[in-house]
N, C-alpha and C positions, 0 to 999 in steps of 0.2 A: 504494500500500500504506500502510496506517495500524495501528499498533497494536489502537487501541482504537477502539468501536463512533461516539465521537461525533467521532471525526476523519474518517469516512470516509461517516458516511449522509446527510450532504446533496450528496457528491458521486454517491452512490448514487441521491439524488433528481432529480437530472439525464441518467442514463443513457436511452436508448428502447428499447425491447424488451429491457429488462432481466431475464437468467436466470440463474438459480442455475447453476454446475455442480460438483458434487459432488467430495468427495476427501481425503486427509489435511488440508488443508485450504481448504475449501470455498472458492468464488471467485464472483465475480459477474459473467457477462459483459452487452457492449451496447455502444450507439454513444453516444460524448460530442460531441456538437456535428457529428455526422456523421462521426466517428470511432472503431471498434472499439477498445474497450479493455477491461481485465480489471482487477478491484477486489477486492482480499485487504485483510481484515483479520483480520490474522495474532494477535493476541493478545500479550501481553504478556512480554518474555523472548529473549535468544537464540534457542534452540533452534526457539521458532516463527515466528522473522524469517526462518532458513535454509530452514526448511519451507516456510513460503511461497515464498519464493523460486525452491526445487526446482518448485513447484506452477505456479508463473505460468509458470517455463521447459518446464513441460512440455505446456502449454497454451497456447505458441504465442507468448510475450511476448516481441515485440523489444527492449525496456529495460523496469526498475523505477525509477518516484520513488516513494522513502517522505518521507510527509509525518506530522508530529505535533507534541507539543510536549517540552519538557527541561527540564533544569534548569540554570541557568547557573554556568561553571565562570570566566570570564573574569572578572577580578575590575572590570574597564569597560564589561561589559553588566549591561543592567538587562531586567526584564521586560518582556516587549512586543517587546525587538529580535529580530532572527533571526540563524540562523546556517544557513548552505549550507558544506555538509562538504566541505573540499577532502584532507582525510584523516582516516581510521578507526582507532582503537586500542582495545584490550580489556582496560582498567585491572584486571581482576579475573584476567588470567591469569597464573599466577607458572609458569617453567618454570626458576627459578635452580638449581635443585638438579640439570640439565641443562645451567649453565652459560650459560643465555640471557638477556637481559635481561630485568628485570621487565614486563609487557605482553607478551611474545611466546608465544604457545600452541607449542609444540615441534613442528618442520616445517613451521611458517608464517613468513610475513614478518611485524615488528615492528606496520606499517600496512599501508593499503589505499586508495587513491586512486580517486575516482571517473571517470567517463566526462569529458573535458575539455568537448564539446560541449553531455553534459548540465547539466554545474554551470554552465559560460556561462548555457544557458538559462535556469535556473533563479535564475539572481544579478539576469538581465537582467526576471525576471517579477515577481519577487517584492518587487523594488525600484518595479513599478508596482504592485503588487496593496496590500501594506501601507500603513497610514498613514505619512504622509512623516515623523511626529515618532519612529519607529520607526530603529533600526540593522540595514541589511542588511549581514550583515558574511559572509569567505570565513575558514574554519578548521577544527580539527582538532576531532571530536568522540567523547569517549572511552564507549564502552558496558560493562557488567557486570550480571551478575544479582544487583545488589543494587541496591534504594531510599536514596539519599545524601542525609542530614541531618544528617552531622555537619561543622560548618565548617574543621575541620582537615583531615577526610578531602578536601573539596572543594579546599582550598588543595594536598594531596599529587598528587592528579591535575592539578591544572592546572601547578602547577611538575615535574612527572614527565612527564608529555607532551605539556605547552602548549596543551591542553585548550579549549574556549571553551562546550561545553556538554557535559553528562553524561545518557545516557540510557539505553535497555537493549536495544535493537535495531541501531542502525544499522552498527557494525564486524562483527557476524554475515549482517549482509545483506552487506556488504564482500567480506566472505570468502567466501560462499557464490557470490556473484556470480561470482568470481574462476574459482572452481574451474567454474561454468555458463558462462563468455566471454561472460557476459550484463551490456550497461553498463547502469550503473546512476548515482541519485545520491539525497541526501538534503536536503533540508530540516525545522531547527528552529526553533518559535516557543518563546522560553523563558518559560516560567507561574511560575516560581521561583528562587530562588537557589543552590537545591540542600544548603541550610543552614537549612531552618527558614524561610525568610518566603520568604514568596507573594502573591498578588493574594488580597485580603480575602475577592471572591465567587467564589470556582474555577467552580462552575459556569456561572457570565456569564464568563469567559473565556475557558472552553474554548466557550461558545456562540460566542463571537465568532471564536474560532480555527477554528474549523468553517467559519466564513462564508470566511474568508481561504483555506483548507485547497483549500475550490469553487470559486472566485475563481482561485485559483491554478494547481488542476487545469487547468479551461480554457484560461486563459492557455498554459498549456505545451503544452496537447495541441495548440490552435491554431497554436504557433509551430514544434510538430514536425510537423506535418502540411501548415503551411503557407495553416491555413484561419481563420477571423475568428470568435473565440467569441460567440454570439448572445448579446443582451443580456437 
């Protein structure tokens, strides 16, 4: 699962007997390296990270890796490193006037921890997939439906939930998950500092992160299947 169109269509260009199939949100099935898989991209925002998610669990999907890029909240990463989520939190939810702590949506838990197997896998892929001058690092990554460019507000979530990227899906896929018993995990390549500066050509980066995004797919799908991604 990928947000947005360019994190997800050259994994798409890899698929064989690639077919649409229809629904709140559309999905894409087909075999990756000889393996059935299902490819959402779910658009951008909570509500249609959960959507998906609903969409992929009802069409048959033994786990979700969401893959894309963030903004970095860790004030010792830089762009280019990544971050594989080892817990979810929802910087935008205030339930205080319920007496819960800030981040908590009322009747949920504060976080959200992903599949232990799957974030293994993923720590273990993506640390081959990536250039070696890159940080793969394991940490908590906080989502909200907001676009974050102000450096104070970046500094409030990382000292408020120890944060290491910020982006707008991944704690709703968390959650959603939670409630579907479906594991799940996440991987981010951070394109920004979540503050105002970014990589000069965004779009040569997120090309690049595309390339990485396919790269990585395989990898994973090979190491959970068991089978040797064709070169």
């Amino acid at each position: 699962m990928g947000a947005m169109e360019s994190e997800v269509e050259l994994i798409q260009s890899c698929l064989v007997d690639a077919h649409p199939i229809e629904g709140p949100c559309p999905l894409v099935g087909g075999r990756l390296d000889g393996t059935d898989v299902l490819l959402a991209q779910c658009g951008v925002g909570k509500v249609n990270a959960a959507l998906a998610a609903s969409a992929l669990a009802q069409n048959g999907a033994s786990c979700i890796i969401f893959t894309g890029v963030a903004g970095a909240a860790g004030p010792d990463l830089d762009i280019g490193d990544v971050v594989v989520g080892n817990r979810f939190v929802q910087h935008d939810a205030d339930g205080t006037a319920f007496d819960d702590p800030i981040g908590v949506v009322p009747g949920e838990p504060r976080s959200w921890q992903p599949d232990e197997r799957l974030h293994s896998v993923l720590m273990g892929c993506a640390a081959r997939v990536f250039d070696a001058r890159r940080r793969v690092v394991s940490g908590t990554i906080a989502s909200g439906d907001q676009f974050i460019g102000d450096p104070a507000k970046v500094r409030w979530i990382h000292d408020t939930f120890d944060a290491l990227a910020v982006e707008m899906e991944g704690a709703a896929l968390a959650q959603a998950a939670s409630h579907l018993r479906m594991p799940f995990a996440v991987v981010r390549v951070l394109s920004d500092r979540a503050d105002g500066t970014a990589v000069t050509d965004f779009p040569a980066f997120l090309a690049q992160a595309a390339r990485h995004d396919r790269d990585l797919a395989r990898a994973v799908v090979a190491e959970l299947s068991g089978g040797v991604p064709a070169a």
